[in-house]
C-alpha positions in Angstrom: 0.0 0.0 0.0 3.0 1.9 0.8 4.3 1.8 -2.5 1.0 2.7 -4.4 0.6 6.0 -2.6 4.4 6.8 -3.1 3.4 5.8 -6.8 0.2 8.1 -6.9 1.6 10.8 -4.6 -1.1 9.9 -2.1 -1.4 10.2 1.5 -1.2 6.4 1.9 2.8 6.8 1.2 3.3 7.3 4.9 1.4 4.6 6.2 2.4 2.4 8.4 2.0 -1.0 9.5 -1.5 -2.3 8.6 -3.6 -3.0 11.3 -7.4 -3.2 10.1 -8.7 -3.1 6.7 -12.4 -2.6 7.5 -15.7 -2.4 5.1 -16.2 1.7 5.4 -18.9 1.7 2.9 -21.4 -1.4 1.5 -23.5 -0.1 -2.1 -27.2 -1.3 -1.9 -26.1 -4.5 -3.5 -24.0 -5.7 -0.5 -20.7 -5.0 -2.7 -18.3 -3.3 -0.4 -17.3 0.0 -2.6 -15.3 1.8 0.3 -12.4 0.7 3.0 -11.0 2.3 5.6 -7.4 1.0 6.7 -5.8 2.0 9.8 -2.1 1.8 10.5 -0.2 0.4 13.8 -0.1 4.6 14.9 -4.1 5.0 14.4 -4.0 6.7 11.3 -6.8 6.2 8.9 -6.9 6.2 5.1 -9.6 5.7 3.0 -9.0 4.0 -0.1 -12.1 2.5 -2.8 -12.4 -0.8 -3.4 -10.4 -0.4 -6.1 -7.5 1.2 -5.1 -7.1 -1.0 -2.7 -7.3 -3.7 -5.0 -4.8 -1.7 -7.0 -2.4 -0.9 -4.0 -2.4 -4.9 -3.4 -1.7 -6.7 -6.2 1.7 -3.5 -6.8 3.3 -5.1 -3.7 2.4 -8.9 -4.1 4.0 -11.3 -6.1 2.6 -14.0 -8.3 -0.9 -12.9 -6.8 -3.5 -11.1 -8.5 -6.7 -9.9 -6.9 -8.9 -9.8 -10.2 -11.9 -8.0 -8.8 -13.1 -4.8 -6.1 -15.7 -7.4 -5.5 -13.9 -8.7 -2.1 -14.3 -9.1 1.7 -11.3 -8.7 4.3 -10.4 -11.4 6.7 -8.0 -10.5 9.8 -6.2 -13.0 10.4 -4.6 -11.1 13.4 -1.4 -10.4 11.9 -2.4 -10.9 8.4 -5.1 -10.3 6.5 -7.3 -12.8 3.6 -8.8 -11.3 1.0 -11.5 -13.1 -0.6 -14.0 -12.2 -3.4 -15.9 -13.2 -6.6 -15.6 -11.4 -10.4 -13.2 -10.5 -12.5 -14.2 -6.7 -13.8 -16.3 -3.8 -13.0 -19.1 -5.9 -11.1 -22.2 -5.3 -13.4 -22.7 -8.8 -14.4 -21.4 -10.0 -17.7 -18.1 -11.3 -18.3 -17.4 -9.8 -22.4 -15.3 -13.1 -22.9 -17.5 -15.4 -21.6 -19.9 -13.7 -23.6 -17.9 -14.1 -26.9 -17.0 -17.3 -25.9 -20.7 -18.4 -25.8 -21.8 -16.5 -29.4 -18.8 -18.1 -30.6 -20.4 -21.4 -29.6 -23.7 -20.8 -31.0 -25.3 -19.4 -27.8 -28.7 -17.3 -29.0 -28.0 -13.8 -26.9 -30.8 -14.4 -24.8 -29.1 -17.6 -23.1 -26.0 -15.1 -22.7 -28.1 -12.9 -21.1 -30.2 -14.8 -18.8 -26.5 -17.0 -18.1 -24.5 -13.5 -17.2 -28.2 -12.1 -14.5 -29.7 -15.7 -13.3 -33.6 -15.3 -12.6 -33.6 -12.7 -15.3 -37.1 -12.4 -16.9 -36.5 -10.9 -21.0 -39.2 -8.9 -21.9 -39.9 -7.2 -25.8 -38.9 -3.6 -25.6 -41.6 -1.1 -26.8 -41.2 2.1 -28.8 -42.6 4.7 -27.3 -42.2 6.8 -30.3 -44.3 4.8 -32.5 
C-alpha cells in the first residue's frame, strides 16, 4: 500500500503498518465500494475498493486480486482477502460472452447465463 501511494503521490505513502482493513462503505447491493485502513499509529486512510485492490496486487508477487468485489479477513497479523468477479461488477463477463456466441449461444441464453432469474421482456417504442 505503501508503495501505491508513493506511486500516486497519495497520503497512503506514509502509512504504516496495517492493522485493520475494514468495510467503510457497503453499495445497496451488498458490494463493499469503500475501505477504511488504519495503521499500527491509528491513522486512517480511505481507499475505494479499487484502489485498494490496485495498491495490493503492486506489492504482491505471483498474486493477482482480479476483482473490487472482495471481503477482508484479519487473520490477526495478516489479513485474507477473498472475493468473486473479474471486472467492474455489473454482471457479464465480455469473454464469456464471446465465448458463448462463438459457440452458438442465442444472446438471450447469454443474457439470462450472465443475471440468473432474469425475466426478458420485448422492448416497446414509445415513439411509435
Amino acid at each position: 500500500v505503501r508503495a501505491w501511494g508513493v506511486r500516486r503521490d497519495r497520503p497512503e505513502r506514509g502509512i504504516g503498518e496495517v492493522r485493520r482493513i475494514d468495510a467503510s462503505h457497503v453499495n445497496r447491493f451488498g458490494r463493499t465500494v469503500r475501505f477504511q485502513l488504519t495503521d499500527a499509529r491509528g491513522t486512517r486512510y480511505s481507499l475505494t475498493a479499487e484502489e485498494l485492490r490496485w495498491a495490493i496486487n503492486g506489492g504482491l508477487e505471483n498474486r493477482t486480486l482480479w476483482s473490487s468485489f472482495m471481503n477482508v479477513r484479519d487473520n490477526g497479523g495478516s489479513f485474507t482477502f477473498s472475493g468473486r468477479g473479474s471486472g467492474h461488477g455489473v454482471g457479464m463477463c465480455q469473454y464469456c460472452a464471446q465465448a458463448m456466441a462463438l459457440r452458438g449461444a442465442r444472446h438471450e441464453d447469454i443474457v439470462r447465463f450472465s443475471y440468473p432469474g432474469v425475466t426478458i421482456i420485448p422492448a416497446r417504442c414509445w415513439l411509435c
